[in-house]
C-alpha positions as semicolon CSV with decimal commas, in nm:
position;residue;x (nm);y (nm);z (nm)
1;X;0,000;0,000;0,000
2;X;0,272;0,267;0,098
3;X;0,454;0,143;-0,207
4;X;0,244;0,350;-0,423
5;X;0,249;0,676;-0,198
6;X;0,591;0,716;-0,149
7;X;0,791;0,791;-0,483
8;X;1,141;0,590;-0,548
9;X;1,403;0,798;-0,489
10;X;1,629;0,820;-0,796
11;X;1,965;0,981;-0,828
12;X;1,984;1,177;-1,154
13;X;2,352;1,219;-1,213
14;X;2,470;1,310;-1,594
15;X;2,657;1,047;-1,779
16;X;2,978;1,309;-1,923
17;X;3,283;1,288;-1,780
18;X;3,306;1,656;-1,691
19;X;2,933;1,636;-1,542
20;X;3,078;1,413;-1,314
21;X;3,353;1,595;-1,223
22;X;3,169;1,817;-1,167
23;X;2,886;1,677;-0,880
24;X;3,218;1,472;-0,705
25;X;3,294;1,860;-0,684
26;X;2,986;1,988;-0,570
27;X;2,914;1,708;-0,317
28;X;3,315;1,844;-0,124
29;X;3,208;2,164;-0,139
30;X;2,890;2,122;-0,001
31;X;3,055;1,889;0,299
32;X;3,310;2,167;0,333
33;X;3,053;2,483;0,379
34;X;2,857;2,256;0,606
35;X;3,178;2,202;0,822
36;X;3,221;2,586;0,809
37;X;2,861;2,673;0,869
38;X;2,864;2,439;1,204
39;X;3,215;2,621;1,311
40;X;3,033;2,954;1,265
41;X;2,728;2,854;1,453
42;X;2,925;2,714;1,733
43;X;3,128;3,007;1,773
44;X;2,815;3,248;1,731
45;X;2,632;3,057;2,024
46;X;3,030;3,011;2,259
47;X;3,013;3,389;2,224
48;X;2,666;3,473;2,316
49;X;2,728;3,250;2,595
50;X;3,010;3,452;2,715
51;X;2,830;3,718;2,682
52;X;2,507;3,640;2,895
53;X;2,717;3,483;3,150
54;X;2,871;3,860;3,217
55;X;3,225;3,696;3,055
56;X;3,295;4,015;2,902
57;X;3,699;3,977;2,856
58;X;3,618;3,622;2,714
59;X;3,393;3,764;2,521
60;X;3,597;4,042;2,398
61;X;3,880;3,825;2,311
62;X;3,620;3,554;2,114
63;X;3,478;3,809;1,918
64;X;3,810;3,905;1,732
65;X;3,780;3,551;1,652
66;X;3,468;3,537;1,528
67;X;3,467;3,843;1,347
68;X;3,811;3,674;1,114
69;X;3,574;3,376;1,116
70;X;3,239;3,519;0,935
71;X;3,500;3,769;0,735
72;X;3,659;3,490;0,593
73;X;3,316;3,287;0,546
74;X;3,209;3,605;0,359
75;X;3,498;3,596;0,111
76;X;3,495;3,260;0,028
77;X;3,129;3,283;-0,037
78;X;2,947;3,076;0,198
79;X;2,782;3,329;0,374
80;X;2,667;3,671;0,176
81;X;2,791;3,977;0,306
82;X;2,471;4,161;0,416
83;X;2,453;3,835;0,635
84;X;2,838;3,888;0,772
85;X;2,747;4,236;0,820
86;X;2,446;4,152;1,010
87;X;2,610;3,897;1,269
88;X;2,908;4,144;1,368
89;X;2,692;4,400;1,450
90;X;2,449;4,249;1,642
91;X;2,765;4,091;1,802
92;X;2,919;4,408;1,927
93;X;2,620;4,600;1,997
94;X;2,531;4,304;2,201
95;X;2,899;4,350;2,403
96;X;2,884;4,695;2,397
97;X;2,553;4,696;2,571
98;X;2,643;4,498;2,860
99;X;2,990;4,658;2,916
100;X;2,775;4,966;2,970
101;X;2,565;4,776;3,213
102;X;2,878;4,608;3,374
């Protein structure tokens, strides 16, 4: 019964040796911006950490590091620039704000 619902999954991958080349390529970069997108999220949420728990010279120090992080994310092209732009500001308004409040 379920063997009519549920489509078979087929894997359309073009017979040319270039085309194939070509998705051996795509399917490393796509492993690689996955590994990058999971270091930036990890620092992202290490940092707001720091930051909530009133760690503000941690904090200070990780978001040098995180900044080079989504800069070099940005110019390799995994994340788009209005996005980088987007993260370090809300990053350092988000220090800035509680080093006020400190």
């Amino acid at each position: 019964m379920l063997d009519s619902v549920v489509p078979e999954v087929i894997d359309y991958v073009a017979q040319h040796a270039s085309a194939l080349k070509a998705h051996r390529q795509s399917l490393k970069n796509r492993e690689r911006n996955r590994q990058y997108r999971s270091r930036l999220r990890s620092a992202l949420k290490s940092i707001r950490a720091a930051i909530d728990g009133k760690d503000l010279a941690a904090a200070r120090s990780a978001l040098k590091e995180t900044i080079s992080l989504i800069d070099k994310m940005t110019s390799k092209g995994i994340i788009h620039r209005n996005a980088a732009g987007r993260y370090k500001s809300r990053l350092t308004t988000r220090l800035a704000s509680k080093s006020k409040a400190a």
